[in-house]
C-alpha positions in Angstrom: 67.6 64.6 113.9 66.8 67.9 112.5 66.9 67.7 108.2 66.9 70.1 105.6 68.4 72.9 107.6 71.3 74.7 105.5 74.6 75.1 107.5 76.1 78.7 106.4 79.3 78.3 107.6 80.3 81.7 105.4 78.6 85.3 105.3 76.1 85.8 103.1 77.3 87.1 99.7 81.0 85.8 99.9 82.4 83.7 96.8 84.1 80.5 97.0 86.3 78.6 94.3 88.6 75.9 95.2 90.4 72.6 94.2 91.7 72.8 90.3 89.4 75.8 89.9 90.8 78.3 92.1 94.5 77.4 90.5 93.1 77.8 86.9 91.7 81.2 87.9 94.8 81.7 89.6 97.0 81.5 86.6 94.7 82.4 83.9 94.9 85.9 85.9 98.7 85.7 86.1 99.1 84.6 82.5 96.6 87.5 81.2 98.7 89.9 83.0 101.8 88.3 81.6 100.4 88.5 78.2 100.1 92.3 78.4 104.1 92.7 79.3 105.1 90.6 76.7 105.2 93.4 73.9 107.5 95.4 76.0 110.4 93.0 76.1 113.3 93.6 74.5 114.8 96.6 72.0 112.0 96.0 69.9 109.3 95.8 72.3 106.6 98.4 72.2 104.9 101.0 75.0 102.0 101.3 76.8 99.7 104.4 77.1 97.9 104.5 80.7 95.7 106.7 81.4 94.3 106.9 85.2 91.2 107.8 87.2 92.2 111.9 87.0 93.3 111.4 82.9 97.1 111.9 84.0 99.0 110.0 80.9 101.5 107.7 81.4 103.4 106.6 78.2 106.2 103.7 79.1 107.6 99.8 78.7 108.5 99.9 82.2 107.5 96.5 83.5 106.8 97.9 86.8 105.6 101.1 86.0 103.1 99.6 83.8 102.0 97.5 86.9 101.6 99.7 89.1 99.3 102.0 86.7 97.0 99.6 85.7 95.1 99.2 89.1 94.9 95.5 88.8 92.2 94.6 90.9 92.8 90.6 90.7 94.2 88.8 93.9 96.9 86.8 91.9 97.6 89.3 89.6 98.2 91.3 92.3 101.4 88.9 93.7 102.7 89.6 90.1 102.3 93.3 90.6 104.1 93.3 94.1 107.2 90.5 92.4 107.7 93.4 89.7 107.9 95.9 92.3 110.3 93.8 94.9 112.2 93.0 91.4 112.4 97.2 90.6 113.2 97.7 94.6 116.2 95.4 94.4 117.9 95.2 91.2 116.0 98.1 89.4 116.0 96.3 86.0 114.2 92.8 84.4 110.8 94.0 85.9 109.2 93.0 82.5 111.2 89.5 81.8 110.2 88.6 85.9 106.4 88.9 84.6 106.6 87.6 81.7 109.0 84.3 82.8 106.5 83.7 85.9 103.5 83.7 83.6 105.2 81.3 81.2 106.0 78.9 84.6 102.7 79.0 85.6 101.3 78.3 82.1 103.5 75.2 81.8 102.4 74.2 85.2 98.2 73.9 84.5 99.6 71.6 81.8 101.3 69.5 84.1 98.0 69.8 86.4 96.2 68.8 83.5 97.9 65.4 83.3 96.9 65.3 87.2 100.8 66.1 88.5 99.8 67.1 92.5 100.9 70.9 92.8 103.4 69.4 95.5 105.5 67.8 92.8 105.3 70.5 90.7 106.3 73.1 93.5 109.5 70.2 94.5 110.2 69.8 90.7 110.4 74.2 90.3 112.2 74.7 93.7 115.2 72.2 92.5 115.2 73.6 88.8 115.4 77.4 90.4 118.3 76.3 92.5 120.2 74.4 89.8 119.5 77.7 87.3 120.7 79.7 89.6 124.2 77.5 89.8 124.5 77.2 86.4 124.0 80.9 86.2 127.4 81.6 87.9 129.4 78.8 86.1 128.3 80.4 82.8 129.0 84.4 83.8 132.1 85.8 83.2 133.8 88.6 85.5 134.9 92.0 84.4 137.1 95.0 85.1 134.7 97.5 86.5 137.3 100.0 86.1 137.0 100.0 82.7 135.1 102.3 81.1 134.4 100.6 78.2 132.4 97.4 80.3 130.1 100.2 82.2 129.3 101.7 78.9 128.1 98.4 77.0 125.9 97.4 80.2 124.5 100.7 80.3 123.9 100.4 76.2 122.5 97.1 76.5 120.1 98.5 79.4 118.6 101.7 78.0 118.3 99.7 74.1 115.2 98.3 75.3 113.7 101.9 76.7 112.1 104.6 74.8 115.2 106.8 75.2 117.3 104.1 73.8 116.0 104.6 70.6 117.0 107.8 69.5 120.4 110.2 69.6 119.9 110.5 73.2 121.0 107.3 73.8 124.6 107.7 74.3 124.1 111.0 75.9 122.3 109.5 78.6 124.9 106.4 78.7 127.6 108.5 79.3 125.7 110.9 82.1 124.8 107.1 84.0 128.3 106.5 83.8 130.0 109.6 84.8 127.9 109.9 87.6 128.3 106.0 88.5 131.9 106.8 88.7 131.6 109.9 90.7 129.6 107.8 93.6 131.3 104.9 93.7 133.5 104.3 97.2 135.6 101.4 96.8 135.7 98.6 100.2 138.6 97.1 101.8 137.5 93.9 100.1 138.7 95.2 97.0 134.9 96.0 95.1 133.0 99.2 95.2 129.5 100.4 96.9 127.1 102.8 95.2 124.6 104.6 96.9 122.0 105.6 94.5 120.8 108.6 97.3 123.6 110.3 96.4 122.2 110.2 92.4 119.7 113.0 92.6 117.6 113.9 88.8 116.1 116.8 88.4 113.6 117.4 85.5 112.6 120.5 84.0 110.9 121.2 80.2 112.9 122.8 77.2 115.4 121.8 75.0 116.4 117.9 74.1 117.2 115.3 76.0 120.5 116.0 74.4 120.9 118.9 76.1 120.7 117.0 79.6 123.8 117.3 82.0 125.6 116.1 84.9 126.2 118.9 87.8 128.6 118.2 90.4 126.7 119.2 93.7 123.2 119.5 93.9 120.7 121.4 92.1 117.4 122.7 93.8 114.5 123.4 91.9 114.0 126.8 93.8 114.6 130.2 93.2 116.2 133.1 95.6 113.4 134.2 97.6 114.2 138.2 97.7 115.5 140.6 94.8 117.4 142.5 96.9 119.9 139.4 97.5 122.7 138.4 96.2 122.6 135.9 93.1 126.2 134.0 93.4 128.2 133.0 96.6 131.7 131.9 96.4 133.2 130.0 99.5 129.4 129.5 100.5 129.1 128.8 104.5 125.9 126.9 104.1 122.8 127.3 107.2 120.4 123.7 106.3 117.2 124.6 108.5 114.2 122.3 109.5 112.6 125.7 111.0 110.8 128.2 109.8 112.2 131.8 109.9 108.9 133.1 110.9 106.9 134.2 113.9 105.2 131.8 115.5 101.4 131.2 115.1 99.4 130.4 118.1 97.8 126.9 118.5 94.5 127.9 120.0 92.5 130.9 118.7 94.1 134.6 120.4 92.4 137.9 120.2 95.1 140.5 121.2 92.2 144.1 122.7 94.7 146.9 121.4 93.2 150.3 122.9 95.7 152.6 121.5 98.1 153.2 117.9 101.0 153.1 120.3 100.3 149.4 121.5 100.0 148.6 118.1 103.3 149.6 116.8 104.7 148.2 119.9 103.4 145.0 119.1 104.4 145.2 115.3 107.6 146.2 116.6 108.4 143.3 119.1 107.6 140.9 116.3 109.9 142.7 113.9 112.4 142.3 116.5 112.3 138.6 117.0 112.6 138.2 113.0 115.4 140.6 112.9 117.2 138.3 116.2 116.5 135.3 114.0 118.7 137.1 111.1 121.3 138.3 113.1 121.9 134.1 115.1 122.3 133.1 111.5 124.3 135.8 110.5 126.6 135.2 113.7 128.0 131.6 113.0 129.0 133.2 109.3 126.2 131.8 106.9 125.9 133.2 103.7 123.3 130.7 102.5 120.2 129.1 103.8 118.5 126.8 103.2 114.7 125.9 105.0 112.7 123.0 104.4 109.8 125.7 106.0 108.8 129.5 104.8 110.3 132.9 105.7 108.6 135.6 106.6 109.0 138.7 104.7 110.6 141.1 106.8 113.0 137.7 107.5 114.0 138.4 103.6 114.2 142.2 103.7 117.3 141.2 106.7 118.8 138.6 105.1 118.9 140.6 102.0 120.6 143.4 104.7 123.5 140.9 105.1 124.4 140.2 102.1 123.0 136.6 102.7 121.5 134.3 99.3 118.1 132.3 101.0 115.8 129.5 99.8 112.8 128.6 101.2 110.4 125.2 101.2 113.1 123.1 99.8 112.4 119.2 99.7 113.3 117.1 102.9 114.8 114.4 100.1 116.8 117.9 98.7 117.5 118.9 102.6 119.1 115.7 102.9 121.2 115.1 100.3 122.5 118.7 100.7 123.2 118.0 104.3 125.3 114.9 103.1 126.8 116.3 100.0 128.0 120.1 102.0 128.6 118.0 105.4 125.9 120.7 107.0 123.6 119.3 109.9 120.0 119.5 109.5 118.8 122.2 112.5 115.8 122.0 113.5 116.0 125.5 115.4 117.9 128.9 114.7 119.0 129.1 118.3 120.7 125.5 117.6 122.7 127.2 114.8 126.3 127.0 115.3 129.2 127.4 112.9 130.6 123.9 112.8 126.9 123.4 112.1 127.3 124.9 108.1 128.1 123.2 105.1 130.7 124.3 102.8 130.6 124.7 99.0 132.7 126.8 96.1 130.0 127.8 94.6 126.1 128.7 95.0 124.1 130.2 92.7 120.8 130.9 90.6 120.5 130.2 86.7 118.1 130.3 84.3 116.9 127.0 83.4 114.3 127.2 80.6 111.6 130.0 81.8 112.7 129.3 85.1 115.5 130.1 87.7 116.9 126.7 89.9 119.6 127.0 92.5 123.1 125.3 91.8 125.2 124.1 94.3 128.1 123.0 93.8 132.4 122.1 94.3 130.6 120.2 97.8 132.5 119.1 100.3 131.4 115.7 100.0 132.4 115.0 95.8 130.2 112.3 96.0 126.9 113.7 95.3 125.8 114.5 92.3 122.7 115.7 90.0 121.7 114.5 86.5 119.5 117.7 85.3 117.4 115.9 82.7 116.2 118.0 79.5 113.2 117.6 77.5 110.3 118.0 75.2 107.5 117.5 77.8 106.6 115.5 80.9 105.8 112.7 79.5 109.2 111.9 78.1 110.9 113.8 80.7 109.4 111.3 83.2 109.9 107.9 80.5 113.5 109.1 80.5 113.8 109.5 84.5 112.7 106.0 84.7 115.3 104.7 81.8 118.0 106.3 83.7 117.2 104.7 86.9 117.0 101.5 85.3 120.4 102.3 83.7 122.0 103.5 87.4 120.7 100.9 88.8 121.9 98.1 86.7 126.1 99.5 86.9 125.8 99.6 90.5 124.6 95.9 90.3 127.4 95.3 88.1 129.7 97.1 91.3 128.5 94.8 93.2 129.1 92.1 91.8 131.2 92.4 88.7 130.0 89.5 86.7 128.0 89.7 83.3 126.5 87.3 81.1 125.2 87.6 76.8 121.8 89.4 76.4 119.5 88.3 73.9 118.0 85.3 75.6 121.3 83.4 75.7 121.6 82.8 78.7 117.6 81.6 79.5 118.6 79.0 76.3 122.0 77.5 78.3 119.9 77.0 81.6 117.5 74.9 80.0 119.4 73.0 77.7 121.9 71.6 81.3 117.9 71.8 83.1 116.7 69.0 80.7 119.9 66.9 81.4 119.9 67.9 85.3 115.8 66.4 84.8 116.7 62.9 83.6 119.1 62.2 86.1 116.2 63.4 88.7 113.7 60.8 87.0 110.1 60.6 88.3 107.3 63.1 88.3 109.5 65.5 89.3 111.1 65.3 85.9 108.4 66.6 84.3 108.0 69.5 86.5 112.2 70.6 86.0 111.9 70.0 82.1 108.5 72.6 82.1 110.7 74.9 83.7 113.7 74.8 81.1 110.7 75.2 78.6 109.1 78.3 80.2 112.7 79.8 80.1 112.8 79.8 76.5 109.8 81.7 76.4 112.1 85.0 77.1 114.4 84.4 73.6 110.7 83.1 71.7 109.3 87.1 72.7 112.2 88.5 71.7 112.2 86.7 68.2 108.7 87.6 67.6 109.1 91.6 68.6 111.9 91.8 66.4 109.8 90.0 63.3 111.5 86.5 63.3 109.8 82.9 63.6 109.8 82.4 67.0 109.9 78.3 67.0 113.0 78.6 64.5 114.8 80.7 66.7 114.2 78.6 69.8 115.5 75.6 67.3 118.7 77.4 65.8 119.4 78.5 69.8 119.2 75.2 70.8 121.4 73.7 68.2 124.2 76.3 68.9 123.9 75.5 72.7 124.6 72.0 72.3 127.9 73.1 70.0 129.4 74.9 72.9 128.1 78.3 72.1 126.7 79.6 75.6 126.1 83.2 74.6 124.3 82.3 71.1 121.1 84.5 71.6 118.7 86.6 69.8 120.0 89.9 67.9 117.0 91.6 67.7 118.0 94.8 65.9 118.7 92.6 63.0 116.2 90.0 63.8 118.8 86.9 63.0 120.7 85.0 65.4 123.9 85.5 66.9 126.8 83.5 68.2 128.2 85.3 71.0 125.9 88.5 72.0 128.9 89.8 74.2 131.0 90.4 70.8 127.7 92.5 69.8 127.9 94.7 73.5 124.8 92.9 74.6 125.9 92.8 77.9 123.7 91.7 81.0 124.6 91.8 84.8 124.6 88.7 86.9 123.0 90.1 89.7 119.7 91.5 87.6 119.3 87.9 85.9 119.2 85.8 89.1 117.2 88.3 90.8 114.5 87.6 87.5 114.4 83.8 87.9 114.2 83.8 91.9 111.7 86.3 91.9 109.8 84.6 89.1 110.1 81.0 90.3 109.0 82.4 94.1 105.9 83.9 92.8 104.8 80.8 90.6 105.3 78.8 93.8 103.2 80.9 95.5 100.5 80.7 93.8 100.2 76.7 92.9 100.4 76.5 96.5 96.9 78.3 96.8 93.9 75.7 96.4 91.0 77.7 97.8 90.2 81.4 97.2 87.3 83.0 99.2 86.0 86.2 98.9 84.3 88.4 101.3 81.1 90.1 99.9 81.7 94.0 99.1 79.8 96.4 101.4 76.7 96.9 101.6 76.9 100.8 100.8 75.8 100.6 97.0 72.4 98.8 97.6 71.5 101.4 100.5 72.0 103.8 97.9 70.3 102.2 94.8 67.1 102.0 98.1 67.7 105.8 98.8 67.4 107.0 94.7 64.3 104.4 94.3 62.6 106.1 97.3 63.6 109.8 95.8 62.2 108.4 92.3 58.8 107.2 93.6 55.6 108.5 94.6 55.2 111.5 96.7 53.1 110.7 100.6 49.8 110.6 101.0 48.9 108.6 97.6 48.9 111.2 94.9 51.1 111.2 92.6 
């Protein structure tokens, strides 16, 4: 037999860890990322500047904004990156607590690999404590009258305290926009509960005043101007033409040279195309438009006709804005002129162009369809303008969880305190190795109230200790009140409200991704391509001597 021949079972260049290795890569990655979220939880918690590749800012404590900016290039930090984003996809809200809880379950699981617990165990031991949370969660929660005003306002409170417009006098401006709107939206079911669609939410943003200032407009706003001076600047009764065509002539595909051998063949030609424009004007004009709308351009002898008749146009709208006008006017979205008919036009009471800031914007509005609506946020610069987009999506998002399922639970790390206080009892009637596992994940769950403590400037351990003891007395909304960095016990007689929905969506989406990754026991890695070293060849070739042996 042939020896001392190497067996390359792998390409060259590729890295291998695996065994207890690749897991304590694995979650030292996860926990590192973790780390960084953990100053954004809570009222108290603090932002994060990003800056990326192009030196566009981003200023935020958006768990998944902050995420997605920081180009994580890890494979396992990665899977944290894409549970914050399923977490913002589906509840909107919690992004930062889903981080932070699945690095403190992964943390608690390398010490239970350290006492040489199998991964297996630990994985059975998290999988049964996730489920049992998850019951507990709905014996503790207590429903609500959504109809009240009152309960939307405290959810929406207790959601935006934590962001950057949460802080200030905006806060209650922009609670009571979420909610007005929320209530605008909602469609109640046969079943007796409501449904929200968020597409009918649209926010526009545009610089100059205060947050303060911001307001909810009934209809839909476009962030376009009139195209021609010469037309009109308000329609009432607006019959509204929604176009996915352009009301232009036609460019040919392929390159066309037109041989014109006298003046007359050119003002024919000048003429037949001013003809077709002016037919295009006059189809719309037929089916009794006095608006349109175009996702495409018009040409400009198109404007000088509309103008003509009296009708108000707007060109290169968004298709997101071409939709939701279609829905909120009950236009359809035509795709040619000569497909233009008049049951094909929306209807609205009014249409017309204001001065927003230096700039003019459309507003449409008294729509057929009252359930679409525009938030036209207000403010300083983009920076906050686009912090304060993303509080009041967090905000919207978290009363149409409440909609859907009207169930709320105490703030302030209450809740995270009750789970594992019942977890450790659950554990010990579990026994075993998978005890261990079940009482590591009530201990990880605690690490959400611990955060809190320490943003707001309070011993963490004593807090965990003073939660604990007013658990066990019965008290399963004691939590954290970080404003005054004591605690409290009952958080929902201090407003700190908290849906159902967003905190089970935090400790399935957290537990999943911890799973996920003690599963993984071997982590290979192709080798990058080779383009860099034929580069580094190419510049030492440049740098070197010249042919023929002289330098």
């Amino acid at each position: 037999m042939a020896q001392g021949i190497p067996v390359l079972i792998l390409k060259e260049g590729t890295q291998r860890s695996y065994g207890r290795e690749a897991m304590r890569n694995n979650i030292l990655a996860a926990q590192v990322l973790a780390e960084m979220l953990k100053t954004s939880l809570g009222p108290r918690g603090l932002d994060k500047m990003l800056i990326d590749s192009f030196g566009d800012v981003t200023v935020t404590n958006d768990g998944a904004t902050i995420v997605k900016e920081m180009e994580v290039q890890h494979p396992a930090a990665k899977l944290l990156v894409e549970i914050a984003k399923a977490q913002d996809a589906e509840v909107g809200d919690g992004t930062t607590s889903v981080v932070v809880l699945a690095g403190a379950l992964l943390e608690k699981a390398e010490a239970l690999l350290e006492q040489n617990i199998h991964p297996s165990i630990i994985i059975e031991g998290y999988t049964k404590a996730m489920n049992k949370a998850l019951e507990i969660l709905d014996k503790i929660a207590v429903p609500v009258d959504v109809k009240n005003d009152e309960t939307l306002k405290r959810i929406a409170e207790t959601t935006i305290g934590s962001k950057y417009a949460g802080q200030g006098p905006e806060r209650m401006k922009l609670v009571d926009l979420a909610v007005n709107a929320i209530k605008i939206v909602a469609e109640s079911t046969p079943s007796g509960g409501f449904n929200v669609d968020l597409d009918n939410i649209k926010i526009e943003k545009k610089k100059g005043e205060s947050l303060t200032d911001s307001m909810l407009v009934k209809g839909i706003v476009l962030d376009k101007e009139v195209v021609h001076p010469g037309m009109p600047r308000r329609v009432e009764n607006a019959k509204i033409a929604v176009l996915d065509a352009p009301l232009e002539i036609q460019k040919p595909d392929i390159t066309t040279k037109i041989r014109v051998s006298d003046v007359d063949q050119l003002d024919s030609f000048l003429d037949e195309e001013t003809k077709i424009l002016r037919d295009m004007v006059d189809q719309i004009a037929a089916t009794g438009a006095n608006v349109v709308v175009t996702q495409k351009g018009i040409d400009d002898v198109a404007q000088h006709f509309l103008a003509k008749k009296g009708i108000l146009a707007v060109r290169r709208a968004k298709r997101s804005d071409i939709e939701k006008l279609a829905k909120a006017t009950g236009a359809r979205i035509v795709t040619s002129v000569r497909d233009l008919k008049p049951e094909s036009l929306g209807e609205a009471a009014l249409v017309e162009e204001r001065k927003v800031g230096n700039d003019k914007m459309v507003f449409i509005e008294g729509a057929k369809n009252p359930r679409s609506v525009t938030i036209l946020l207000r403010g300083a610069n983009d920076m906050l303008l686009d912090e304060a987009e993303r509080n009041l999506n967090d905000v919207l998002h978290s009363l149409r969880n409440i909609m859907r399922e009207p169930k709320i639970l105490g703030g302030g790390g209450a809740p995270e305190v009750e789970i594992a206080m019942q977890l450790r009892d659950y554990a010990a009637t579990i026994g075993g190795k998978e005890q261990l596992a079940i009482e590591a994940f009530a201990d990880a769950l605690e690490t959400i109230p611990s955060v809190l403590a320490e943003s707001a400037g309070a011993d963490p351990l004593d807090t965990v200790m003073q939660l604990r003891s007013m658990h066990s007395k019965g008290l399963k909304f004691a939590g954290v009140d970080v404003l005054n960095s004591k605690t409290a016990e009952d958080m929902l007689k201090l407003n700190v409200y908290e849906p159902l929905l967003v905190k089970k969506q935090v400790i399935k989406g957290a537990s999943e991704a911890a799973i996920a990754l003690l599963k993984i026991d071997d982590l290979i890695a192709a080798a990058p391509p080779k383009e860099e070293k034929k580069k580094e060849g190419e510049e030492g070739k440049e740098s070197g001597a010249s042919p023929g042996g002289s330098p």
